[in-house]
C-alpha positions in Angstrom: 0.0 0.0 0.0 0.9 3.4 -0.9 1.9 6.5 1.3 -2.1 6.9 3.0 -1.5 11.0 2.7 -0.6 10.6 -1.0 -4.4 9.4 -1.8 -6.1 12.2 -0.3 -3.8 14.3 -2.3 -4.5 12.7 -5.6 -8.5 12.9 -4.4 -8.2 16.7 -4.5 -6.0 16.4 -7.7 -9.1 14.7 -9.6 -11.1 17.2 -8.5 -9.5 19.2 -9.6 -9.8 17.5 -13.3 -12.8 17.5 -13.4 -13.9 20.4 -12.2 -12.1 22.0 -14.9 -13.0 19.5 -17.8 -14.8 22.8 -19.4 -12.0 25.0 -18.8 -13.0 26.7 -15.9 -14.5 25.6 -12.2 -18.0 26.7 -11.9 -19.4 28.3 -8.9 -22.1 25.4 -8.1 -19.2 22.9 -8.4 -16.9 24.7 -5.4 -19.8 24.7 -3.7 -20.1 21.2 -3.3 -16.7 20.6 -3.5 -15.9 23.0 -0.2 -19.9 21.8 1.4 -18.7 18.1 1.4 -15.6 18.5 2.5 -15.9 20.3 5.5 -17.6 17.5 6.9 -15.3 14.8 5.2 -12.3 13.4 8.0 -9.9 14.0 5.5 -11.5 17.3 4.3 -8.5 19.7 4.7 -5.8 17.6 2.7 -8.2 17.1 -0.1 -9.2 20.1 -0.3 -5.9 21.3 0.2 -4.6 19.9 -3.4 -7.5 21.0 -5.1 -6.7 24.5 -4.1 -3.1 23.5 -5.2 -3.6 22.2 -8.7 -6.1 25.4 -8.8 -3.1 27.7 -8.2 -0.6 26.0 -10.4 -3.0 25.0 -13.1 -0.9 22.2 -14.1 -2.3 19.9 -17.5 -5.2 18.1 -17.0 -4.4 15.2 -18.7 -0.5 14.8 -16.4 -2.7 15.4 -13.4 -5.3 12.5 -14.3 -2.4 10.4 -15.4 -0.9 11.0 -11.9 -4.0 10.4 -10.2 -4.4 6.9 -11.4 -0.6 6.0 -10.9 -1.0 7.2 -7.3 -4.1 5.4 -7.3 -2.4 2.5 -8.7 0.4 2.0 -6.3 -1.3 3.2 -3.1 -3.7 0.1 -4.0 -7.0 -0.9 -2.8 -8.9 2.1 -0.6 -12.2 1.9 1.2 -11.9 5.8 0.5 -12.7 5.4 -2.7 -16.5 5.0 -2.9 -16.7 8.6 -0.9 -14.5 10.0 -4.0 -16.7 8.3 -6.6 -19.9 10.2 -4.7 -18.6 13.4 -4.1 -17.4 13.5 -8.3 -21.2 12.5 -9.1 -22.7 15.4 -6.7 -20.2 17.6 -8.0 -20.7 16.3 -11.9 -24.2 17.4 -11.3 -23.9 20.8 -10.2 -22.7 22.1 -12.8 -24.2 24.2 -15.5 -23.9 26.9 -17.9 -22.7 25.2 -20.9 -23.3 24.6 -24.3 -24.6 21.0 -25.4 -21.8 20.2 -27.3 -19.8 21.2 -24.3 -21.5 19.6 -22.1 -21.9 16.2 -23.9 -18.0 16.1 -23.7 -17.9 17.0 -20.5 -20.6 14.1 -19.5 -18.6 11.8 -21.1 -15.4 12.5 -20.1 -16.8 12.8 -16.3 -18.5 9.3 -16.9 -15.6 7.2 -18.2 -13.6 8.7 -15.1 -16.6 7.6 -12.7 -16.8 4.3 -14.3 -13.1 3.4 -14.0 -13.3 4.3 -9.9 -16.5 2.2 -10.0 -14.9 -0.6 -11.7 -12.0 -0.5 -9.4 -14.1 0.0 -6.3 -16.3 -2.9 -7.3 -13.6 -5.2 -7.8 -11.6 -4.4 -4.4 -14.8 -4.7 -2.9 -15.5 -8.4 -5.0 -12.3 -9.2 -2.8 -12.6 -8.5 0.2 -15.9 -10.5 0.7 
Protein backbone atom coordinates (compact mmCIF):
# COMPACT_ATOMS: atom_id res chain seq x y z
CA UNK A 1 0.00 0.00 0.00
CA UNK A 2 0.89 3.37 -0.93
CA UNK A 3 1.87 6.55 1.25
CA UNK A 4 -2.08 6.92 3.02
CA UNK A 5 -1.54 10.96 2.65
CA UNK A 6 -0.62 10.57 -0.95
CA UNK A 7 -4.41 9.44 -1.82
CA UNK A 8 -6.09 12.18 -0.29
CA UNK A 9 -3.77 14.31 -2.32
CA UNK A 10 -4.49 12.66 -5.62
CA UNK A 11 -8.50 12.87 -4.43
CA UNK A 12 -8.20 16.66 -4.51
CA UNK A 13 -6.02 16.44 -7.74
CA UNK A 14 -9.11 14.66 -9.57
CA UNK A 15 -11.13 17.24 -8.51
CA UNK A 16 -9.47 19.23 -9.59
CA UNK A 17 -9.83 17.49 -13.32
CA UNK A 18 -12.81 17.46 -13.39
CA UNK A 19 -13.92 20.37 -12.18
CA UNK A 20 -12.07 22.03 -14.93
CA UNK A 21 -13.03 19.48 -17.75
CA UNK A 22 -14.82 22.85 -19.37
CA UNK A 23 -12.04 24.99 -18.82
CA UNK A 24 -12.96 26.74 -15.87
CA UNK A 25 -14.51 25.55 -12.23
CA UNK A 26 -17.95 26.74 -11.89
CA UNK A 27 -19.41 28.33 -8.90
CA UNK A 28 -22.10 25.36 -8.13
CA UNK A 29 -19.24 22.94 -8.44
CA UNK A 30 -16.90 24.66 -5.45
CA UNK A 31 -19.81 24.71 -3.66
CA UNK A 32 -20.13 21.19 -3.33
CA UNK A 33 -16.73 20.62 -3.48
CA UNK A 34 -15.94 22.99 -0.15
CA UNK A 35 -19.86 21.81 1.44
CA UNK A 36 -18.69 18.10 1.35
CA UNK A 37 -15.65 18.47 2.48
CA UNK A 38 -15.94 20.30 5.47
CA UNK A 39 -17.59 17.51 6.92
CA UNK A 40 -15.27 14.81 5.24
CA UNK A 41 -12.31 13.38 8.04
CA UNK A 42 -9.92 14.00 5.50
CA UNK A 43 -11.53 17.27 4.29
CA UNK A 44 -8.47 19.65 4.72
CA UNK A 45 -5.76 17.60 2.65
CA UNK A 46 -8.19 17.12 -0.10
CA UNK A 47 -9.23 20.08 -0.30
CA UNK A 48 -5.87 21.27 0.25
CA UNK A 49 -4.60 19.85 -3.44
CA UNK A 50 -7.48 21.03 -5.07
CA UNK A 51 -6.65 24.52 -4.14
CA UNK A 52 -3.08 23.55 -5.24
CA UNK A 53 -3.62 22.18 -8.70
CA UNK A 54 -6.10 25.41 -8.76
CA UNK A 55 -3.15 27.69 -8.23
CA UNK A 56 -0.64 25.99 -10.44
CA UNK A 57 -3.00 25.05 -13.12
CA UNK A 58 -0.93 22.20 -14.08
CA UNK A 59 -2.27 19.90 -17.53
CA UNK A 60 -5.21 18.14 -16.96
CA UNK A 61 -4.43 15.16 -18.71
CA UNK A 62 -0.54 14.77 -16.44
CA UNK A 63 -2.72 15.41 -13.38
CA UNK A 64 -5.26 12.45 -14.26
CA UNK A 65 -2.40 10.39 -15.36
CA UNK A 66 -0.89 10.99 -11.92
CA UNK A 67 -3.96 10.36 -10.15
CA UNK A 68 -4.42 6.89 -11.44
CA UNK A 69 -0.61 5.99 -10.92
CA UNK A 70 -0.96 7.16 -7.31
CA UNK A 71 -4.08 5.41 -7.30
CA UNK A 72 -2.44 2.46 -8.66
CA UNK A 73 0.40 2.03 -6.33
CA UNK A 74 -1.30 3.20 -3.06
CA UNK A 75 -3.69 0.13 -3.97
CA UNK A 76 -7.01 -0.93 -2.80
CA UNK A 77 -8.94 2.15 -0.62
CA UNK A 78 -12.25 1.89 1.21
CA UNK A 79 -11.92 5.85 0.51
CA UNK A 80 -12.72 5.41 -2.72
CA UNK A 81 -16.54 5.00 -2.87
CA UNK A 82 -16.74 8.55 -0.87
CA UNK A 83 -14.55 9.98 -4.00
CA UNK A 84 -16.75 8.31 -6.61
CA UNK A 85 -19.89 10.23 -4.68
CA UNK A 86 -18.63 13.43 -4.13
CA UNK A 87 -17.36 13.46 -8.30
CA UNK A 88 -21.16 12.47 -9.12
CA UNK A 89 -22.74 15.36 -6.66
CA UNK A 90 -20.17 17.61 -8.02
CA UNK A 91 -20.71 16.30 -11.85
CA UNK A 92 -24.21 17.40 -11.31
CA UNK A 93 -23.93 20.75 -10.18
CA UNK A 94 -22.66 22.09 -12.77
CA UNK A 95 -24.20 24.21 -15.50
CA UNK A 96 -23.91 26.94 -17.88
CA UNK A 97 -22.68 25.23 -20.92
CA UNK A 98 -23.26 24.61 -24.26
CA UNK A 99 -24.64 21.02 -25.42
CA UNK A 100 -21.83 20.22 -27.34
CA UNK A 101 -19.79 21.15 -24.27
CA UNK A 102 -21.51 19.55 -22.06
CA UNK A 103 -21.89 16.18 -23.91
CA UNK A 104 -17.98 16.06 -23.71
CA UNK A 105 -17.85 17.01 -20.52
CA UNK A 106 -20.58 14.11 -19.48
CA UNK A 107 -18.58 11.84 -21.05
CA UNK A 108 -15.37 12.53 -20.06
CA UNK A 109 -16.81 12.79 -16.27
CA UNK A 110 -18.49 9.28 -16.91
CA UNK A 111 -15.58 7.23 -18.24
CA UNK A 112 -13.61 8.67 -15.13
CA UNK A 113 -16.59 7.63 -12.69
CA UNK A 114 -16.76 4.34 -14.26
CA UNK A 115 -13.13 3.39 -14.05
CA UNK A 116 -13.30 4.35 -9.89
CA UNK A 117 -16.48 2.21 -10.02
CA UNK A 118 -14.89 -0.57 -11.70
CA UNK A 119 -11.96 -0.55 -9.38
CA UNK A 120 -14.06 -0.01 -6.33
CA UNK A 121 -16.32 -2.85 -7.30
CA UNK A 122 -13.57 -5.23 -7.78
CA UNK A 123 -11.64 -4.38 -4.35
CA UNK A 124 -14.82 -4.73 -2.95
CA UNK A 125 -15.54 -8.43 -4.96
CA UNK A 126 -12.29 -9.21 -2.80
CA UNK A 127 -12.56 -8.48 0.18
CA UNK A 128 -15.87 -10.45 0.66
Amino acid sequence: MGNPEKIYEAFGELLYVVAMADGEIQDSELKVIKEELADYKFGEQVLWSFNYEKEKKNPLEDTYKKVITCCEAHGPEKEYQYLIELLEKMSKASAGMDDNEAKAISSFRADLIKKFREATDRINTRRN
